[in-house]
C-alpha positions in Angstrom: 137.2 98.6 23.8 134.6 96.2 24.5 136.5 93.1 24.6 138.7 95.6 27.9 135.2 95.4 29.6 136.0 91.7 30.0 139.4 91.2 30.0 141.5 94.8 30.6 143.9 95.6 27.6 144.2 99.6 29.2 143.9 101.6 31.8 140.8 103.1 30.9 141.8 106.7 32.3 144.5 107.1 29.1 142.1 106.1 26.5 138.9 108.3 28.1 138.9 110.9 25.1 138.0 107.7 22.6 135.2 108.5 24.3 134.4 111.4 22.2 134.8 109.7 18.8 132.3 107.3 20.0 129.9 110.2 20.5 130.7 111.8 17.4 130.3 108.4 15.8 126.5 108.3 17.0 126.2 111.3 16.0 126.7 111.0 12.7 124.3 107.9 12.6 121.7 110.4 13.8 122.4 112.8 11.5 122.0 110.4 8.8 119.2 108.8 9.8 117.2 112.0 10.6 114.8 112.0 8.7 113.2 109.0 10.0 112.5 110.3 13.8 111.9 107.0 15.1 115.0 105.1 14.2 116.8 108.4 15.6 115.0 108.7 18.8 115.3 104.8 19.1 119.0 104.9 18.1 120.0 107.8 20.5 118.2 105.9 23.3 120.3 102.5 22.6 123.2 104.6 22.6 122.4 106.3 26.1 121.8 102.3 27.9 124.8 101.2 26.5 127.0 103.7 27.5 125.2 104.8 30.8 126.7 101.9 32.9 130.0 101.8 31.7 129.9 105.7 32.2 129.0 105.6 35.6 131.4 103.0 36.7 134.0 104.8 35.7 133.3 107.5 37.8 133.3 105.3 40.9 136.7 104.7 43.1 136.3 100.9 41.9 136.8 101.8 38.3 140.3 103.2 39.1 143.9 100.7 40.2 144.8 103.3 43.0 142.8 105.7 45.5 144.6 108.5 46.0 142.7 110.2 48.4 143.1 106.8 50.6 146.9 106.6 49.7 147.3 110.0 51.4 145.2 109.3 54.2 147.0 105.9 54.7 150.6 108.3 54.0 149.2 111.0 56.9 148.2 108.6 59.3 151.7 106.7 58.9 153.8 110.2 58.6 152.6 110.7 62.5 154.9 108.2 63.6 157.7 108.2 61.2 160.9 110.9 60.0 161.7 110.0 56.4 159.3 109.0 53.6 160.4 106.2 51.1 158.9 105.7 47.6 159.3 102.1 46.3 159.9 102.0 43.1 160.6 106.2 43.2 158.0 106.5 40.1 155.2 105.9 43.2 156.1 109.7 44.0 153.5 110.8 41.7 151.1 109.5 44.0 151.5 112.3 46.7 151.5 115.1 44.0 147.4 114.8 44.3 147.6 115.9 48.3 151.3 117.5 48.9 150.3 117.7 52.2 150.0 114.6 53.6 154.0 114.1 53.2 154.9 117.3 53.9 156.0 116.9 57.4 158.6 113.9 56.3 161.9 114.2 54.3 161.8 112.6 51.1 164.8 110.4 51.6 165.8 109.4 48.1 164.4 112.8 46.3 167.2 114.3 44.3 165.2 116.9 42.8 161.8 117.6 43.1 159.2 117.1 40.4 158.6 120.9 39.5 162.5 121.5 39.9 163.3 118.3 37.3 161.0 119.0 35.2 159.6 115.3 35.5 156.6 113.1 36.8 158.8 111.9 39.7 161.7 114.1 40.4 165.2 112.5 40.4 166.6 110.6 43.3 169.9 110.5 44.6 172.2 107.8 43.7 172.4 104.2 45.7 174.7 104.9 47.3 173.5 108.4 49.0 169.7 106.5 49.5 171.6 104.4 51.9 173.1 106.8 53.8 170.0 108.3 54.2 167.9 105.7 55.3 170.2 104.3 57.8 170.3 108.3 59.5 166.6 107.9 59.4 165.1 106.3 62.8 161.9 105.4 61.2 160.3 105.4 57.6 157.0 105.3 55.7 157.3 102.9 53.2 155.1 103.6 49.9 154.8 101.1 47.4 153.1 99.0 45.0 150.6 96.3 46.7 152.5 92.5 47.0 152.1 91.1 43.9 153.6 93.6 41.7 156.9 92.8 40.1 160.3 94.5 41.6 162.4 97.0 39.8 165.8 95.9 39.8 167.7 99.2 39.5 170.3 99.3 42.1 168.1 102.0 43.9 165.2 100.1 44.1 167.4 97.2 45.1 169.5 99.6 47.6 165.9 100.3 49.4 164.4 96.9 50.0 168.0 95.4 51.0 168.3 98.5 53.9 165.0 97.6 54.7 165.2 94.2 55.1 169.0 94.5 57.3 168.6 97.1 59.0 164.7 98.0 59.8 161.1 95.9 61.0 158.0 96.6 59.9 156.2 98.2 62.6 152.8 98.2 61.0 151.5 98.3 57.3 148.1 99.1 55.3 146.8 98.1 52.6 144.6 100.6 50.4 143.4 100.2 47.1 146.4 100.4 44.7 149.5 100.9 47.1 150.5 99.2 50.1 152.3 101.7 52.9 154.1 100.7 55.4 156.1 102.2 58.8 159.4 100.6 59.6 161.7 101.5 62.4 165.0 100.4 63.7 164.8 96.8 65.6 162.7 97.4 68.9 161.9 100.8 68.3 158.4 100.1 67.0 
């Protein structure tokens, strides 16, 4: 854990409750070296600085890879201009479960099945062929995905999207936000 203060190993957000074994790690230093107050009291305050930064940070929005609260902002503030919502890659979904509302005025267009009613993270989607369909009956589209950089899935769904996309649709305007990068598109000269 303290080399990932330099150099990331983890997302720090799945390995949180090693937190507590640190704690009960101190702990049972100061239990043991009880008897001698000082070393305790001077032990229990080391522990405090070292930990206090680290604890802070990570309850800033800079600790985190994504802001969800600006992802759906960005998401609303598209949605007022657009019909159909695209998640690219699909697993991005899991984004708008923290504020339902912000897509809740624009169809899904490769859901299948909806988290709760899959019993999954993401829901299903439909297959390729039925995402295409659906995207070229859509005037205009938020596009929610990973910031540039990130590496493509190749599933013929993910593939299906970004080809439509590219044919078919321009990108009318785009944000970035920490984590995500959305993005309306619309059919050529509709924008």
């Amino acid at each position: 854990m303290l080399v990932s203060l330099v150099k990331p190993l983890y997302v720090d957000r799945y390995v949180l409750y090693g937190h507590a074994g640190t704690a009960l790690l101190v702990g049972a230093a100061l239990d043991r070296l009880g008897r001698a107050r000082a070393a305790a009291l001077l032990a229990a305050a080391a522990a405090v600085l070292a930990l206090l930064p680290y604890s802070v940070h990570l309850r800033t929005p800079a600790s985190r890879l994504d802001d969800l609260t600006a992802i759906a902002q960005a998401v609303r503030e598209a949605g007022r201009d657009a019909d159909g919502v695209l998640y690219l890659p699909g697993r991005r979904r899991v984004w708008s479960l923290s504020d339902p509302a912000a897509v809740r005025a624009l169809r899904d267009i490769a859901l299948d099945r909806t988290p709760a009613a899959s019993h999954t993270l993401y829901g299903t989607e439909v297959p390729a062929h039925v995402v295409r369909a659906r995207m070229l009956a859509t005037p205009r589209i938020v596009a929610v995905g990973d910031p540039p950089g990130q590496p493509l899935d190749r599933t013929e769904a993910e593939l299906v999207k970004r080809r439509v996309l590219d044919a078919y649709f321009e990108e009318c305007r785009a944000w970035q936000v920490q984590g995500a990068r959305i993005a309306v598109y619309a059919r050529p000269g509709r924008c």
